[in-house]
Residue frames relative to the residue before (quaternion, step in Angstrom):
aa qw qx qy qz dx dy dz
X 1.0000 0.0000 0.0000 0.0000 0.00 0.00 0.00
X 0.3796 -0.7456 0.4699 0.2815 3.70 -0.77 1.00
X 0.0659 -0.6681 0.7408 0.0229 3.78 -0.71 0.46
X 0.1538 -0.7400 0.6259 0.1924 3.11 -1.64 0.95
X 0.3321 -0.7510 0.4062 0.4008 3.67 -0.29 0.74
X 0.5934 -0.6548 0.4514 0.1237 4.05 -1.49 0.71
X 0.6839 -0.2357 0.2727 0.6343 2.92 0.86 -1.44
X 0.0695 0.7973 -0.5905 -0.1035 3.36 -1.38 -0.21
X 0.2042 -0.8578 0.4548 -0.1251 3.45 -0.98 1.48
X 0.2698 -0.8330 0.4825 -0.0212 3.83 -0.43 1.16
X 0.0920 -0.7696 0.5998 0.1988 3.76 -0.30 0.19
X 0.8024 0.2124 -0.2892 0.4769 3.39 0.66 0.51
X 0.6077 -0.7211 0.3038 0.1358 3.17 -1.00 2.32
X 0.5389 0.4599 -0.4461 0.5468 3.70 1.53 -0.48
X 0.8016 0.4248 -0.3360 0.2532 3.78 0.23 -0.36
X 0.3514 0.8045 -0.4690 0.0964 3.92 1.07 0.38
X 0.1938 0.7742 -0.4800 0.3641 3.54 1.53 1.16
X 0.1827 0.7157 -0.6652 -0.1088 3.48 -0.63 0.76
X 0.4097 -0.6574 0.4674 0.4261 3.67 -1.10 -0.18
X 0.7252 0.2725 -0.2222 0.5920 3.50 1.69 -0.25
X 0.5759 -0.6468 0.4639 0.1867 3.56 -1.19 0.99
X 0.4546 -0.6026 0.4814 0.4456 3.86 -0.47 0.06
X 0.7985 0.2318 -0.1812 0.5252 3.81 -0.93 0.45
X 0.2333 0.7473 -0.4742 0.4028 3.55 1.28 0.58
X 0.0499 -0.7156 0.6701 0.1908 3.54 -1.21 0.12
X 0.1193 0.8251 -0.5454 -0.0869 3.27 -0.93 0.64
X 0.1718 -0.9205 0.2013 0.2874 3.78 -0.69 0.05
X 0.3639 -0.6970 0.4175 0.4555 3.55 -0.07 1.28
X 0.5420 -0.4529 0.5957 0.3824 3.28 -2.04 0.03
X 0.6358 -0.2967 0.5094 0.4982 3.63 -2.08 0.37
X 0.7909 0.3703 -0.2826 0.3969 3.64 -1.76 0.09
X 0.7419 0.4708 -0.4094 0.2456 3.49 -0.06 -1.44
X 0.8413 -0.2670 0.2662 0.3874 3.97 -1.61 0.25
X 0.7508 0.4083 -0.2777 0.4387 3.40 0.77 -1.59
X 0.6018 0.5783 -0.4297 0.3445 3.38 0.83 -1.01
X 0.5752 0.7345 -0.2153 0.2885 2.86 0.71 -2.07
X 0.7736 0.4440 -0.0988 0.4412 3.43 0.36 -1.85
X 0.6548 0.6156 -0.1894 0.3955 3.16 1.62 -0.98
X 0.5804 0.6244 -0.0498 0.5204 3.44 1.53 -1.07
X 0.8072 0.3854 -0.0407 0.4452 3.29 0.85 -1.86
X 0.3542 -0.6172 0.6224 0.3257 3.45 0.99 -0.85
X 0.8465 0.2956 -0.3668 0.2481 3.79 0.41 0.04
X 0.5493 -0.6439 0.3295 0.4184 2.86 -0.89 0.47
X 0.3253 -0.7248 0.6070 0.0201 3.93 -1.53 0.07
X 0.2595 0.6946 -0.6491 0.1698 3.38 -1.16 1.20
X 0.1484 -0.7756 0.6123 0.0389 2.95 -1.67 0.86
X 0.4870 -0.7088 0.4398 0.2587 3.62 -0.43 1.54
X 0.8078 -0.1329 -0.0561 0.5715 4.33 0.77 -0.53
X 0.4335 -0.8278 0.3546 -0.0319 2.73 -0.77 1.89
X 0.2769 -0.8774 0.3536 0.1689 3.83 0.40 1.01
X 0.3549 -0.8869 0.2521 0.1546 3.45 -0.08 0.77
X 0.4296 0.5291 -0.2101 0.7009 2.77 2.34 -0.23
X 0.8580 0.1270 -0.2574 0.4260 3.61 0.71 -0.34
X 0.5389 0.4868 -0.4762 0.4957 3.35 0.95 0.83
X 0.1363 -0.7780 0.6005 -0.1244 3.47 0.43 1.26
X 0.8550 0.2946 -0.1948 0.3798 3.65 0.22 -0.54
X 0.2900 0.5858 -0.4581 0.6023 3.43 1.89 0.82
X 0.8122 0.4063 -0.1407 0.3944 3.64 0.49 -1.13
X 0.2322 -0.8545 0.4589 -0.0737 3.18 0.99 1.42
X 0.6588 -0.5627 0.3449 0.3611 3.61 -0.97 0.96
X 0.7352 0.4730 -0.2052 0.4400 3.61 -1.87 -0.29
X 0.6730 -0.5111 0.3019 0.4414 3.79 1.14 0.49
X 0.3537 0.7637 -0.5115 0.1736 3.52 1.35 0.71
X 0.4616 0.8008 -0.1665 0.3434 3.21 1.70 -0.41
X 0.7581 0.1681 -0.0963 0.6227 3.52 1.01 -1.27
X 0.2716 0.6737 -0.3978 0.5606 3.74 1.86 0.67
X 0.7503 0.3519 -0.2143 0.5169 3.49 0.50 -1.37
X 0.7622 0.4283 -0.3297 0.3562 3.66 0.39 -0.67
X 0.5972 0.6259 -0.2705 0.4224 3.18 1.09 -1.19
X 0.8031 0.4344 -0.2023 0.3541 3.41 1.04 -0.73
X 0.3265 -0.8663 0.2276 0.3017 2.74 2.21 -0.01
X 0.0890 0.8121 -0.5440 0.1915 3.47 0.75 1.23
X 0.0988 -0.7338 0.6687 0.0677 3.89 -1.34 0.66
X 0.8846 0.1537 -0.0988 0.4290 3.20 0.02 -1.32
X 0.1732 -0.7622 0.6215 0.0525 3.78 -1.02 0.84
X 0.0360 -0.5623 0.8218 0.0853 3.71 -1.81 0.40
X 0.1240 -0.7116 0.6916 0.0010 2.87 -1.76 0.79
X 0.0063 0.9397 -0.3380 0.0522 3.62 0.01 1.06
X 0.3341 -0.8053 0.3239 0.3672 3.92 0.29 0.65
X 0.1145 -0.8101 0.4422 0.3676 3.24 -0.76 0.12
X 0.0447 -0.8703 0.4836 -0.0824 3.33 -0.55 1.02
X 0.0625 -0.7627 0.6436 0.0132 3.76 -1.10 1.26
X 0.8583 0.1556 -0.0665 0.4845 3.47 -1.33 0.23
X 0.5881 -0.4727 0.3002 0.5836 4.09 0.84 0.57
X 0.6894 0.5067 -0.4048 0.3228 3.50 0.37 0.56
X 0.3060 -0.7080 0.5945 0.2273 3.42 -1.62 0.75
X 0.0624 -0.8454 0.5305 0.0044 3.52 -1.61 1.23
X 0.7841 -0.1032 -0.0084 0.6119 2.56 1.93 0.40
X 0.4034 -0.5801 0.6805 0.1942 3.60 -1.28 -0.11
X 0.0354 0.6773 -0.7307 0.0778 3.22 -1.51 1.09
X 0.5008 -0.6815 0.5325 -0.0355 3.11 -1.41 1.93
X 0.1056 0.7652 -0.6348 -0.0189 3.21 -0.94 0.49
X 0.2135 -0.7991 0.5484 0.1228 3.93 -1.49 0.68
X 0.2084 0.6682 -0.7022 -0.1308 3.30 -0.54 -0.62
X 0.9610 -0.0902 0.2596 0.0299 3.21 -2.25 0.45
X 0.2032 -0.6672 0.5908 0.4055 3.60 -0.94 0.01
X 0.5613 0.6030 -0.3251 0.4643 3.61 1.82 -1.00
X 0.7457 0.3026 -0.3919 0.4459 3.60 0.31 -0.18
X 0.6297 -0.4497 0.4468 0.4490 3.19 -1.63 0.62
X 0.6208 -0.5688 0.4900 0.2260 3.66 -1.72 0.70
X 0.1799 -0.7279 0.4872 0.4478 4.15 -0.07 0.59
X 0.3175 -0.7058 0.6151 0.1503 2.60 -1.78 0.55
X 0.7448 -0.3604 0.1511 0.5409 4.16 -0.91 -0.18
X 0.5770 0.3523 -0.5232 0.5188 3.94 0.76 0.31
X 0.7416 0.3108 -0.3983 0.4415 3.52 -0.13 -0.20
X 0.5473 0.4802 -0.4314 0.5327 3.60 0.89 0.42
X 0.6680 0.5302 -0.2940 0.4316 3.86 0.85 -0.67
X 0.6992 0.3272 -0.2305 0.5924 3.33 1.65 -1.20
X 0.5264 0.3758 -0.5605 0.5172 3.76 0.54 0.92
X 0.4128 0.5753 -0.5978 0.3759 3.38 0.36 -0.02
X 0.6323 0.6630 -0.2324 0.3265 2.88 0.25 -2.55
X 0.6924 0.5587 -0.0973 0.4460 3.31 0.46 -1.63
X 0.8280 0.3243 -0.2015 0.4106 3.31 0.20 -0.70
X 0.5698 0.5751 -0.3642 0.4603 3.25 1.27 -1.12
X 0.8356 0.2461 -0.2504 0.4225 3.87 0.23 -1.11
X 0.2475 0.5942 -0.5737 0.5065 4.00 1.31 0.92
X 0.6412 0.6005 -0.2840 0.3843 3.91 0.41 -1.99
X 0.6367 0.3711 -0.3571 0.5739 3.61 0.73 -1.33
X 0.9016 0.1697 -0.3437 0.2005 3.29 -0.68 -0.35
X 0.4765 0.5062 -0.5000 0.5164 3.56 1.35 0.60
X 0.6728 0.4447 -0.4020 0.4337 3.47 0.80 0.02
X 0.5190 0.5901 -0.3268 0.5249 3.82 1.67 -0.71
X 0.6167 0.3845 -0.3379 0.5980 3.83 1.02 -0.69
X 0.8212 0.2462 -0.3240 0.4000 3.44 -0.26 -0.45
X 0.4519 0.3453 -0.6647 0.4845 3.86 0.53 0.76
X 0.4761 0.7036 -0.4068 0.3358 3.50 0.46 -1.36
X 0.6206 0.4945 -0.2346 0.5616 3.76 0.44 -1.31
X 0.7642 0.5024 -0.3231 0.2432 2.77 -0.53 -1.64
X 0.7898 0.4860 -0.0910 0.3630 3.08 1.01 -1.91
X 0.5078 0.4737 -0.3046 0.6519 3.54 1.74 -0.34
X 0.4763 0.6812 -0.3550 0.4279 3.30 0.40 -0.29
X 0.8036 0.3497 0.0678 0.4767 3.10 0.32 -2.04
X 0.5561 0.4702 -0.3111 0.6107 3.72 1.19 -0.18
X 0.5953 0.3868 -0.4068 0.5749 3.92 0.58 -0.91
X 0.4685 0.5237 -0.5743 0.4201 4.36 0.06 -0.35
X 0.8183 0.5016 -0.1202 0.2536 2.29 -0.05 -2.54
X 0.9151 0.1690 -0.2214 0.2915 3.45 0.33 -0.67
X 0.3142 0.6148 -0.4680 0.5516 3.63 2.17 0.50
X 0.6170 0.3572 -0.4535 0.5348 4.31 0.75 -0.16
X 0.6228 0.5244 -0.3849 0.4346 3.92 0.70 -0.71
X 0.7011 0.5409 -0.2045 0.4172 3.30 0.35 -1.31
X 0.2611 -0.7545 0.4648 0.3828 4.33 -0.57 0.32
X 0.5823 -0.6682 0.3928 0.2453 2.67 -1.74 1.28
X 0.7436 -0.0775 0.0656 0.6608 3.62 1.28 -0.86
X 0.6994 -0.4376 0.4591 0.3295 3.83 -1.37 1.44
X 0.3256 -0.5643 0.6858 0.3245 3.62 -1.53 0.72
X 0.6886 -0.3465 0.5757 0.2726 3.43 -1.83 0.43
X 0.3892 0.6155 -0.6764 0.1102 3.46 -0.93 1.03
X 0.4844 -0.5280 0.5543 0.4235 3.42 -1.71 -0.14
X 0.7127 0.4937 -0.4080 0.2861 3.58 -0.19 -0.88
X 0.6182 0.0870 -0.2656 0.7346 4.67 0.32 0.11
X 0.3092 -0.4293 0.8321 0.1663 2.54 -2.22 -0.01
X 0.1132 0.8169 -0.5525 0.1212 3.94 0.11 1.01
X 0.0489 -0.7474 0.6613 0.0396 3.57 -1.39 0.88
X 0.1477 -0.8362 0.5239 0.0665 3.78 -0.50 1.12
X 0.1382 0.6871 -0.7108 0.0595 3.68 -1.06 0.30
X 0.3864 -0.6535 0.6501 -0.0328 3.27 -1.91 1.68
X 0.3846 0.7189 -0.5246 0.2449 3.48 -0.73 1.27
X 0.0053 -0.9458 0.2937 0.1381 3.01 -0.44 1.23
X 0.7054 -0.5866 0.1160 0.3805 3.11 -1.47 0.96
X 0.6807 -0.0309 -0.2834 0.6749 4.40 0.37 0.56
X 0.3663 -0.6281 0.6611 0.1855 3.56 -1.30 0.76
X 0.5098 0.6548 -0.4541 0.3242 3.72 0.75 -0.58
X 0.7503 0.4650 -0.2417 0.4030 3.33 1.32 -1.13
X 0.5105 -0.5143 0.3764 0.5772 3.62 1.13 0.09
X 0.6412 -0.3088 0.6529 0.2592 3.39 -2.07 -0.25
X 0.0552 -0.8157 0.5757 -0.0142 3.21 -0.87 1.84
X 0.6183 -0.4403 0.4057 0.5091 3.83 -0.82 -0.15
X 0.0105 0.6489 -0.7300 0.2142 3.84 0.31 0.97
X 0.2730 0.7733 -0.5557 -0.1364 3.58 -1.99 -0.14
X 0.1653 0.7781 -0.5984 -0.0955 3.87 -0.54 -0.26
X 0.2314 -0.7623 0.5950 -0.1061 2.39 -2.10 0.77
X 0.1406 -0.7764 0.6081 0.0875 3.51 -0.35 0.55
X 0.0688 0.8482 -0.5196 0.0760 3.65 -1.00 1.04
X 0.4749 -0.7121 0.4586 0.2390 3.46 0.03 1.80
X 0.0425 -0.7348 0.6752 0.0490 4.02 -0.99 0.77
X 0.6703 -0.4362 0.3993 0.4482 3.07 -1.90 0.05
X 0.8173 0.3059 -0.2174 0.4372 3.57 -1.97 0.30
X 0.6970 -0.5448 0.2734 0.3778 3.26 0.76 0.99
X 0.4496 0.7297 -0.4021 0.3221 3.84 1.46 -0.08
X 0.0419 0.8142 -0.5447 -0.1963 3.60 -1.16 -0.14
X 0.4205 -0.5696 0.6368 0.3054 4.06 -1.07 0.48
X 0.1051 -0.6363 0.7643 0.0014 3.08 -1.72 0.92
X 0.1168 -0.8383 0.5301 -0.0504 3.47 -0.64 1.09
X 0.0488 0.7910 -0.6010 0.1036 3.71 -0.62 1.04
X 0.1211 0.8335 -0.4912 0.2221 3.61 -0.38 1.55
X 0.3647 -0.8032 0.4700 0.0301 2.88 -1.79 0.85
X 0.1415 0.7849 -0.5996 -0.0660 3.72 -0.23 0.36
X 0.2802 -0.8273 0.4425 0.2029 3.47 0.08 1.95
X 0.5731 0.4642 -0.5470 0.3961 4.08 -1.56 0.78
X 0.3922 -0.6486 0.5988 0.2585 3.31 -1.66 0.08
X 0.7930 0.3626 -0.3578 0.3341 3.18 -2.14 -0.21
X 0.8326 -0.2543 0.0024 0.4921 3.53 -1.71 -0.30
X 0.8062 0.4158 -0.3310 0.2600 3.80 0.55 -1.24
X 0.5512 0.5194 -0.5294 0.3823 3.50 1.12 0.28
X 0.4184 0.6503 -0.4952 0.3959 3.59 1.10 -0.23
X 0.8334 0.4403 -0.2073 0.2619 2.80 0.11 -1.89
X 0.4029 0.7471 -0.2742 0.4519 3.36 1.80 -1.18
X 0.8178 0.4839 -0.0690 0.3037 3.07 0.37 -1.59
X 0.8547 0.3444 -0.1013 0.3749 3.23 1.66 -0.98
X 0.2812 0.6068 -0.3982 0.6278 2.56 2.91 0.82
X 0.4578 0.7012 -0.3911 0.3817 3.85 1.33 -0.77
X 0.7530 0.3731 -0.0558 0.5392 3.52 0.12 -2.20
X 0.5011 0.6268 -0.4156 0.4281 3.68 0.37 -0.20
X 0.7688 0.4633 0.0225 0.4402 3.13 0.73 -1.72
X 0.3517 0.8185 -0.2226 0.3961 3.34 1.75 -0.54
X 0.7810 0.4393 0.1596 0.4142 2.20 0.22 -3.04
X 0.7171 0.3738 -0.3625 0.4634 3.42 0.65 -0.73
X 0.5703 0.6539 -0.2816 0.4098 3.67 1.13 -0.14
X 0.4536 0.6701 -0.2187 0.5453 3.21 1.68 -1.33
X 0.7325 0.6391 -0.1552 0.1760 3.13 0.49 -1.07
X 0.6298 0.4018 -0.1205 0.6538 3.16 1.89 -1.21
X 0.4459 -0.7191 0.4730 0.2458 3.00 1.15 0.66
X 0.3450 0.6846 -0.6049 0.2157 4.18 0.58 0.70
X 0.5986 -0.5762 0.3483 0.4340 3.49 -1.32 0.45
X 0.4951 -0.7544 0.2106 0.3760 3.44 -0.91 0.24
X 0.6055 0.5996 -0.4752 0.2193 2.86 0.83 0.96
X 0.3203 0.7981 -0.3132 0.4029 2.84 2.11 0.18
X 0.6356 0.6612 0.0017 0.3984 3.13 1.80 -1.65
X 0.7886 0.2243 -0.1671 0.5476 3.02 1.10 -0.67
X 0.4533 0.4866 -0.5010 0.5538 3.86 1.54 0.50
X 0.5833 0.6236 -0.4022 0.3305 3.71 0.72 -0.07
X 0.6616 0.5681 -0.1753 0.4569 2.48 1.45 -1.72
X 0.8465 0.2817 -0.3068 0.3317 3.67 0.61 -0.96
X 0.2037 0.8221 -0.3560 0.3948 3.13 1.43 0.78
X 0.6572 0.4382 -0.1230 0.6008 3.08 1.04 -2.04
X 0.7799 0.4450 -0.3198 0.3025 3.42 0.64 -0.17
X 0.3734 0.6228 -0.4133 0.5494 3.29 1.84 -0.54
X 0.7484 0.4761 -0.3540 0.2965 3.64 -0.13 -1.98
X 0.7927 0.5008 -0.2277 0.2627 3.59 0.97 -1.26
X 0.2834 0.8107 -0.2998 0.4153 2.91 2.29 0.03
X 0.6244 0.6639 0.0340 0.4101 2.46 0.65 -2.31
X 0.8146 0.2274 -0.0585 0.5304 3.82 0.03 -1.37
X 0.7371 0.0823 -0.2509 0.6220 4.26 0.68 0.02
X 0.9134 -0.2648 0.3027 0.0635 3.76 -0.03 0.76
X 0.3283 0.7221 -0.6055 -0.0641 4.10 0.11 0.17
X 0.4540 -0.5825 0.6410 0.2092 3.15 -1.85 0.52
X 0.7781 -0.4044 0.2432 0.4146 2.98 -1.51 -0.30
X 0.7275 0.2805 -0.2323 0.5814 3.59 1.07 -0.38
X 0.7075 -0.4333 0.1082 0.5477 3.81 0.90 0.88
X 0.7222 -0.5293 0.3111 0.3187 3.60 -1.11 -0.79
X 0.6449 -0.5795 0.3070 0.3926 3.36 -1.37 0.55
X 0.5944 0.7348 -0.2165 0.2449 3.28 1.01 -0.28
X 0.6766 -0.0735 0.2394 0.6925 2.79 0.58 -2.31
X 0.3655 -0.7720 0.3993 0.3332 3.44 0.38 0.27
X 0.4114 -0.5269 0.6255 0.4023 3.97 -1.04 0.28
X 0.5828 0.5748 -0.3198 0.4771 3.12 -1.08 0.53
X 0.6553 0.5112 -0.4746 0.2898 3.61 0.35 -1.23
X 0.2456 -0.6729 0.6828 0.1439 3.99 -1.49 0.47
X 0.3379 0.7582 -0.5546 -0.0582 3.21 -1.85 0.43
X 0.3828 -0.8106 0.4275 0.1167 3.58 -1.08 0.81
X 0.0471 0.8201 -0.5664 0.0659 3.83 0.60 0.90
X 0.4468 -0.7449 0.4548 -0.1968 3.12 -1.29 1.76
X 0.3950 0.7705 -0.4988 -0.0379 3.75 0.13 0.20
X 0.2056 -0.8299 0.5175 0.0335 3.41 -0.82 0.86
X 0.3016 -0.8101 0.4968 0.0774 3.60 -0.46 1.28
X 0.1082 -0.8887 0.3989 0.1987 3.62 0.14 0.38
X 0.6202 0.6195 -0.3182 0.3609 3.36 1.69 0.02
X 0.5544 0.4726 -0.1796 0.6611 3.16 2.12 -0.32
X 0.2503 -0.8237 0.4270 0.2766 3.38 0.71 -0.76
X 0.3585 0.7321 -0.3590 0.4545 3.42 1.49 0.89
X 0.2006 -0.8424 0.5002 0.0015 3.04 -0.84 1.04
X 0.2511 -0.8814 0.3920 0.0804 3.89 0.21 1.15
X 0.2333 0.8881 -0.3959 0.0109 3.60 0.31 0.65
X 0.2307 -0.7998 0.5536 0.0256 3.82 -0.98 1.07
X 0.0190 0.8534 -0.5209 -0.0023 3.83 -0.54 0.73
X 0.1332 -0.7184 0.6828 -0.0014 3.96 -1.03 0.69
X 0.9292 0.1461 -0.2617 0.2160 2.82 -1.88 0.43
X 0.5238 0.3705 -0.3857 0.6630 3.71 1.07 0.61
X 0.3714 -0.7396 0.5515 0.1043 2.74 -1.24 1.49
X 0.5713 -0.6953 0.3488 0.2617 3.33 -1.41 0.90
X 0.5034 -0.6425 0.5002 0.2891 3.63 -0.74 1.53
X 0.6623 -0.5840 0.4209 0.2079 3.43 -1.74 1.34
């Protein structure tokens, strides 16, 4: 079975010998400890560790006279596992000079490992889910301005701390009748997939509004309508709803270039003192 290896870590500075590199692949045989532990969910340990019969400690490329030379005996092998899942297996050695562990130092690797698992499993939804919001809302979001005469307009999305995930930000630019166009800056306030999605039930709703060509302030009492109703129909929590969120902001623009007048209508930011 291939295992790639994560990391590896020594408490003593004479030993920074590994026989396997981080981001290595190596592959264990059917049967052996890692697998074993890997498969089973349990954990594994052996008090004197045979060097002739731990073949699958002695990892290729000279992992062999690596494993002796350092003079390893005793071994734990422990899964890591979060939420009923395995993501891996973590190895431990110690010495011929140190006592061999025994079922407390197996109990407190557990310990150890089990709350590592939660947060290698908290990072990797975390990804995942940022991940899946950056899709979700680079297809929502326009790929390139329609062609008009009336701005010259250049747009770029970026937000202001990435650490915090991808929020329900948007614009839009929407060509109108008489040579006019809508400029459209909005908010659906939260991170990750459901402000996307929030957001791209948001601009939808915009556009189809844009459309009847109403002024824009007509446009955006429509808009926070649709947002009351969706309250209403999925529910608010404590920090608004699953839907549209409370909270959501937006700034819709029309500009008339034959007059040279510029028609503007804002919501959901309250008005400075």
């Amino acid at each position: 079975m291939p295992l790639r290896r994560a990391g590896h870590r020594s408490r003593y500075e004479d030993l920074p010998r590994t026989a396997l590199e981080s981001g290595a692949v190596v592959s264990y045989p059917a049967g052996s400890p890692p697998v074993r532990a890997l498969t089973t969910g349990r954990s594994w340990r052996q008090e004197q560790l045979d060097p002739l019969a731990g073949n699958w400690a002695a990892t290729p490329d000279g992992g062999e006279s690596t494993f002796l030379e350092l003079g390893l005996q005793s071994a734990m092998i422990v899964p890591v596992r979060a939420r009923g899942v395995t993501l891996g297996v973590t190895t431990f050695f110690r010495r011929r000079r140190q006592n061999p562990f025994d079922e407390d130092d197996l109990s407190l690797a557990e310990d150890l490992v089990s709350r590592a698992a939660v947060c290698v499993d908290n990072a990797r939804r975390y990804t995942r889910e940022r991940n899946a919001a950056l899709v979700l809302q680079r297809s929502l979001l326009p790929r390139h301005l329609p062609e008009q005469t009336a701005v010259e307009v250049s747009a770029c999305y970026r937000p202001a701390d990435e650490l915090s995930g991808l929020g329900g930000d948007w614009y839009d630019l929407i060509p109108l009748s008489g040579a006019r166009v809508a400029l459209i800056v909005g908010e659906a306030p939260g991170f990750g997939i459901d402000a996307a999605a929030a957001m791209g039930g948001l601009r939808t709703a915009v556009r189809t509004l844009a459309a009847l060509d109403l002024p824009p302030e007509e446009v955006l009492a429509h808009l926070d309508d649709l947002v009351d109703r969706s309250a209403g129909d999925e529910g608010a929590g404590p920090e608004g709803t699953y839907g549209h969120p409370v909270g959501t902001s937006c700034v819709y623009v029309v500009y008339d270039p034959v007059d040279g007048k510029c028609t503007m209508a804002a919501a959901g930011h309250p008005h400075r003192p």
